[in-house]
C-alpha positions as CSV (number, residue, x, y, z in Angstrom):
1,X,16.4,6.5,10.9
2,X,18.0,9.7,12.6
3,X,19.7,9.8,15.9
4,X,21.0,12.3,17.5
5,X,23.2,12.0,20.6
6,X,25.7,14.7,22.4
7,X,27.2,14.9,26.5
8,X,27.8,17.8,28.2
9,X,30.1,18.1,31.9
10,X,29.9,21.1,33.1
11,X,32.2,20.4,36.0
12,X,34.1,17.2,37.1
13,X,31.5,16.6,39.3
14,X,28.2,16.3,36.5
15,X,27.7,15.2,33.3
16,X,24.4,14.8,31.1
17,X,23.6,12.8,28.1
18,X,21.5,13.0,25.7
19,X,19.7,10.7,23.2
20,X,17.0,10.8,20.5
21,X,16.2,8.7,17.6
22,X,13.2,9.0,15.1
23,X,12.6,6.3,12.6
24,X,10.3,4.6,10.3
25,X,9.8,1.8,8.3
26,X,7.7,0.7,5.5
27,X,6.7,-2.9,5.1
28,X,4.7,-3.7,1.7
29,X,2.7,-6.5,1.0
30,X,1.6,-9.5,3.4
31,X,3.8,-11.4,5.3
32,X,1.5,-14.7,4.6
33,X,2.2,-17.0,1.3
34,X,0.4,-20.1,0.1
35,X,2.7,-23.3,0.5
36,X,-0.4,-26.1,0.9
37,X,-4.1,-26.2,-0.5
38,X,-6.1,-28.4,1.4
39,X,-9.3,-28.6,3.5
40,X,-9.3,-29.3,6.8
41,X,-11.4,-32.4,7.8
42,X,-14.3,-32.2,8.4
43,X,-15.3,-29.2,6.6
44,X,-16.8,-26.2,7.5
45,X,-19.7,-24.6,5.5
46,X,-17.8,-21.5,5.1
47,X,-14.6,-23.4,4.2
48,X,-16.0,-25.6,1.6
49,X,-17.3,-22.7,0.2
50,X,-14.4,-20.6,0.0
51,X,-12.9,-24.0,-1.2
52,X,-15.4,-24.2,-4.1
53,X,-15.0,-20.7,-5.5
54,X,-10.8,-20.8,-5.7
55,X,-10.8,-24.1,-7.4
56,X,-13.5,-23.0,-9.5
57,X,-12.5,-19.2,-10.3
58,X,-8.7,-19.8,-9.7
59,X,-7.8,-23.0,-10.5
60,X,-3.7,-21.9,-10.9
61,X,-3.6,-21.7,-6.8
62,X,-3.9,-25.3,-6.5
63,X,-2.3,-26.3,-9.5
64,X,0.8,-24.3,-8.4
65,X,0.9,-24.9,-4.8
66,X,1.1,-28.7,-6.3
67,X,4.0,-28.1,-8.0
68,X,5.9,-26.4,-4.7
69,X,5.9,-22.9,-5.3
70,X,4.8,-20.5,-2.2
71,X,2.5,-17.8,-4.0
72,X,0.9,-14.7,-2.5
73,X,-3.0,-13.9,-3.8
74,X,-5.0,-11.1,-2.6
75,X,-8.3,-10.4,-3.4
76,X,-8.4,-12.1,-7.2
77,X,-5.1,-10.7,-8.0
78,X,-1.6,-12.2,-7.6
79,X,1.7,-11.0,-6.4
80,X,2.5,-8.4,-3.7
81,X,1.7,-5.8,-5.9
82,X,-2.1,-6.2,-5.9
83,X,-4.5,-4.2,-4.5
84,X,-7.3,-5.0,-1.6
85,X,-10.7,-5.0,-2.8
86,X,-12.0,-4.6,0.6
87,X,-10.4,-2.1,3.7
88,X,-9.1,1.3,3.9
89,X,-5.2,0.8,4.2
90,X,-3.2,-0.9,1.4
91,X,-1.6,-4.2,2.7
92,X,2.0,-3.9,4.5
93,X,2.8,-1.4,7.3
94,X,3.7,2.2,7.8
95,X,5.3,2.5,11.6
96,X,7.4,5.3,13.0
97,X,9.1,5.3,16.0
98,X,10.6,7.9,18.5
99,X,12.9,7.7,21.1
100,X,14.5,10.0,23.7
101,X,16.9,9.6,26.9
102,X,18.3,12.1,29.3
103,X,20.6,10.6,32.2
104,X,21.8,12.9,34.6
105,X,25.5,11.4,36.7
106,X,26.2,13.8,40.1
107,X,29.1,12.4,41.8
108,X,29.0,13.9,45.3
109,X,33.0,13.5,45.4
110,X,33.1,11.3,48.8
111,X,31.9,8.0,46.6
112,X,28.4,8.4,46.2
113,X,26.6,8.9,43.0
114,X,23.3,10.1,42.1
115,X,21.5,8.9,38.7
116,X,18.7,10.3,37.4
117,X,17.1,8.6,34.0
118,X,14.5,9.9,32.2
119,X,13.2,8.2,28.7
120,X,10.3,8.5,26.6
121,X,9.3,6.1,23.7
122,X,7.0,6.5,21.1
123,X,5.6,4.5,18.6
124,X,2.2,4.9,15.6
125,X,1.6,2.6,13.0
126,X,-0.9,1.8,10.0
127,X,-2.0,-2.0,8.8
128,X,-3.7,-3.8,6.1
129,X,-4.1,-7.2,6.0
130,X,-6.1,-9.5,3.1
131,X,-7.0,-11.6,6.7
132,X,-8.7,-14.2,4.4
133,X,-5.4,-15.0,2.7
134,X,-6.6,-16.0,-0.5
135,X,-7.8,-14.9,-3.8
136,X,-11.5,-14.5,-3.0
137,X,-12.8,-11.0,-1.8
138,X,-14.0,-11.9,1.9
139,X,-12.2,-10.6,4.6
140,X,-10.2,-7.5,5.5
141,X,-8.6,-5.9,8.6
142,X,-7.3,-2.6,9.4
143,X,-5.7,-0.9,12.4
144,X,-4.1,2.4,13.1
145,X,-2.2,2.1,16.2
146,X,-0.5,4.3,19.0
147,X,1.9,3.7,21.6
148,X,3.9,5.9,24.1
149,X,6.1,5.4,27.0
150,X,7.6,7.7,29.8
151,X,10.0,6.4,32.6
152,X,11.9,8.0,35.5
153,X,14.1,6.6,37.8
154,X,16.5,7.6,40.5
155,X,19.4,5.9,42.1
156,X,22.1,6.6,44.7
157,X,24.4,4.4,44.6
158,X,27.7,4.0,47.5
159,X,31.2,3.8,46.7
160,X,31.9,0.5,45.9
161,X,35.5,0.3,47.9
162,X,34.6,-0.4,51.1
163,X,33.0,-3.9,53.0
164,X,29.6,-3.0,52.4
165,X,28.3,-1.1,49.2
166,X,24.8,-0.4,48.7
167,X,21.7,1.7,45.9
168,X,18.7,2.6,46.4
169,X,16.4,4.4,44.0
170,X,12.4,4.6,42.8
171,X,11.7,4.2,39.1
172,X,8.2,5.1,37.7
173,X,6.8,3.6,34.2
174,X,3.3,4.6,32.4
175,X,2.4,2.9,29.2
176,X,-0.7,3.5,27.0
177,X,-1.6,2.1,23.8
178,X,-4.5,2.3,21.9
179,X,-5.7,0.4,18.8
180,X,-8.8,1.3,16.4
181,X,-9.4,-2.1,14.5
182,X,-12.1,-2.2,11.5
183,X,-12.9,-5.8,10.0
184,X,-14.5,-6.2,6.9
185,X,-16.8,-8.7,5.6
186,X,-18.0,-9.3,1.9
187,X,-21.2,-11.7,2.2
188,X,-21.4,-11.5,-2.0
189,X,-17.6,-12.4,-1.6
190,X,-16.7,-10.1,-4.5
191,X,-20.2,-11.2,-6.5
192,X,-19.8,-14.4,-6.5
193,X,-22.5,-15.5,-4.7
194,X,-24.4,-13.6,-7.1
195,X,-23.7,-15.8,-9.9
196,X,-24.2,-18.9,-7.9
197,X,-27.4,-18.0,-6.7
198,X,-28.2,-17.5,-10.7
199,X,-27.5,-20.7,-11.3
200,X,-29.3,-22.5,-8.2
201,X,-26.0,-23.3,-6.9
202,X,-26.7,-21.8,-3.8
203,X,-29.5,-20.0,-2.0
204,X,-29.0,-16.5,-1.4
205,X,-26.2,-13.4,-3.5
206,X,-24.9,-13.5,0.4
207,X,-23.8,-15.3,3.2
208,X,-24.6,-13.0,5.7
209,X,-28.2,-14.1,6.1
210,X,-30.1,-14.6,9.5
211,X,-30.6,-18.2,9.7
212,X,-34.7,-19.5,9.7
213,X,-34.2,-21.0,12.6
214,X,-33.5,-17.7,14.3
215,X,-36.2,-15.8,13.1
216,X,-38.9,-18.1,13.9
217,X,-37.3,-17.9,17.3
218,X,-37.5,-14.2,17.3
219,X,-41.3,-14.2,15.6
220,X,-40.2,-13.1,12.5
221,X,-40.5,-16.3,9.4
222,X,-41.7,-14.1,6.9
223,X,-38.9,-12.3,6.7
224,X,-37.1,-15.2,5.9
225,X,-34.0,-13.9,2.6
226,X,-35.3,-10.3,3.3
227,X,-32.4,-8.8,1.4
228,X,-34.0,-5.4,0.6
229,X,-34.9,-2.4,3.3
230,X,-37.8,-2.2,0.7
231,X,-38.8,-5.8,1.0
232,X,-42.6,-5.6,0.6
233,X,-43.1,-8.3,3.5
234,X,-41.8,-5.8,5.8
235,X,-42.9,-2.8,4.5
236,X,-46.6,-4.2,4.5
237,X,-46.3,-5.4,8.0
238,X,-44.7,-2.2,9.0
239,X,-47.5,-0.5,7.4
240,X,-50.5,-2.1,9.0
241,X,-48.9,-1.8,12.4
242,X,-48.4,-5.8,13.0
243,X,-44.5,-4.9,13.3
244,X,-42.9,-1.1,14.8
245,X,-40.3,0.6,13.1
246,X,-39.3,0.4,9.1
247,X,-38.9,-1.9,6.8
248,X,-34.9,-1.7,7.0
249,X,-35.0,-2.5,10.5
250,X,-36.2,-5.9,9.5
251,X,-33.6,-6.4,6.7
252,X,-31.9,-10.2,7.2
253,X,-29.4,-10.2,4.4
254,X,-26.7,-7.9,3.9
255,X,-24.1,-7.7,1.3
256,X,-21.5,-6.6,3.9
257,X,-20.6,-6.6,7.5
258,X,-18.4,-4.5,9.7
259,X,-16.8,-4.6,12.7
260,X,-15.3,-1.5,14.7
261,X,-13.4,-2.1,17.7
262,X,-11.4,0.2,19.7
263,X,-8.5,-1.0,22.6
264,X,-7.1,1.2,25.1
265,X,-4.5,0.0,27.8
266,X,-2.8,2.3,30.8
267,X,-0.5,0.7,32.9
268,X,1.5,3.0,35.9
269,X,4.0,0.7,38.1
270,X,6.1,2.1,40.5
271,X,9.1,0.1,42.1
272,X,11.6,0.5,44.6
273,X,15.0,-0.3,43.9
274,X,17.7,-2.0,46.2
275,X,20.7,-3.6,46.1
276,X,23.8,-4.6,48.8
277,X,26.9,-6.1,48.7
278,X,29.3,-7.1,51.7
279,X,32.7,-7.8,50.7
């Protein structure tokens, strides 16, 4: 961090000072560690599968949560040195921070005192989380955010000797932040899905299928595990006219998933200050 501060008084009467700071800070790795391995009851599909694969693939997670020791694994590696599989931003964050005052004192010499404070704050930061916390590829999230912050406000104040003191003053505050967000989601969660689906352990190389229920609903059973934009179903239907479009706007399984979201907040309040005292 580097601040810089320095006051100034050009007469008796006025005096100024100034602040700024700018700053950053570098967190590596996840702040999540594994300290207990069990399913909660009753299970999920989705968590009895990601269940299966650990104790199948990575058998040491259990074993060594058993014997007591917190462990970190991301994305079939251990330790807070390995990388993400899935994402954009390596896992910790990068945030830097600015800060800056100006307050302004004018005594008027018969007891009363103006103040004028000014600030402005800013702040950016980059994340990357393994959001599924465990050794199996699945789940990712990234953000990049911004902040920033500018304040005014102005007092008078009374001098403070007699009966009856009193200050007044407005103060004005606008705030925006804005936050890009971008999950990710491995349906092959890292391949291994793949090799179940090779063994008839399961029925599809993804979990990110449309359910048959849902696309008899919507007309469409023959497309039932389409996992291909070339899938012949859909390309012939496509081709005789009995469906509009492409075949790869008829595709029903997909390897991976994404999310984009975007935040934006503005907030502007304005307040009146006031204050007496009688003696």
């Amino acid at each position: 961090m580097i601040r810089i501060s320095g006051s100034w008084e050009p007469n008796e009467n006025l005096s100024i000072d100034f602040k700024h700071a700018d700053g950053e800070h570098v967190r590596l790795g996840s702040t999540v560690a594994i300290k207990h391995w069990e399913m909660a009851m009753p299970p999920t599909s989705t968590s009895g599968l990601a269940f299966t694969i650990t104790n199948t693939f990575h058998p040491l997670i259990p074993q060594t949560v058993a014997a007591g020791e917190q462990i970190g694994y991301r994305d079939e590696n251990m330790g807070a040195g390995s990388s993400l599989v899935l994402g954009m931003n390596p896992e910790g964050t990068d945030t830097t921070t600015s800060d800056t005052s100006l307050r302004i004192n004018y005594d008027f010499g018969d007891g009363y005192t103006f103040t004028s404070t000014t600030g402005r704050a800013e702040y950016e930061y980059t994340d990357g989380i393994d959001a599924d916390f465990a050794a199996i590829v699945l789940v990712s999230r990234d953000d990049w955010s911004t902040y920033d912050q500018t304040s005014q406000e102005f007092t008078i104040s009374s001098p403070t000797d007699g009966d009856f003191s009193w200050i007044a003053g407005l103060h004005w505050d606008s705030q925006m932040q804005d936050i890009d967000r971008l999950i990710e989601l491995d349906g092959t969660i890292g391949g291994v899905m793949g090799i179940f689906a090779a063994m008839g352990a399961a029925p599809d190389p993804s979990i990110l299928t449309m359910p048959l229920a849902t696309l008899t609903a919507m007309g469409l059973p023959m497309l039932y595990q389409n996992n291909s934009a070339n899938d012949p179903t859909a390309a012939y239907l496509v081709s005789v006219g009995v469906l509009p479009g492409t075949a790869a706007d008829y595709q029903t399984m997909f390897d991976q998933t994404t999310r984009i979201g975007y935040w934006t907040q503005n907030t502007e309040p304005k307040r009146c200050i006031s204050k007496a005292r009688c003696k």
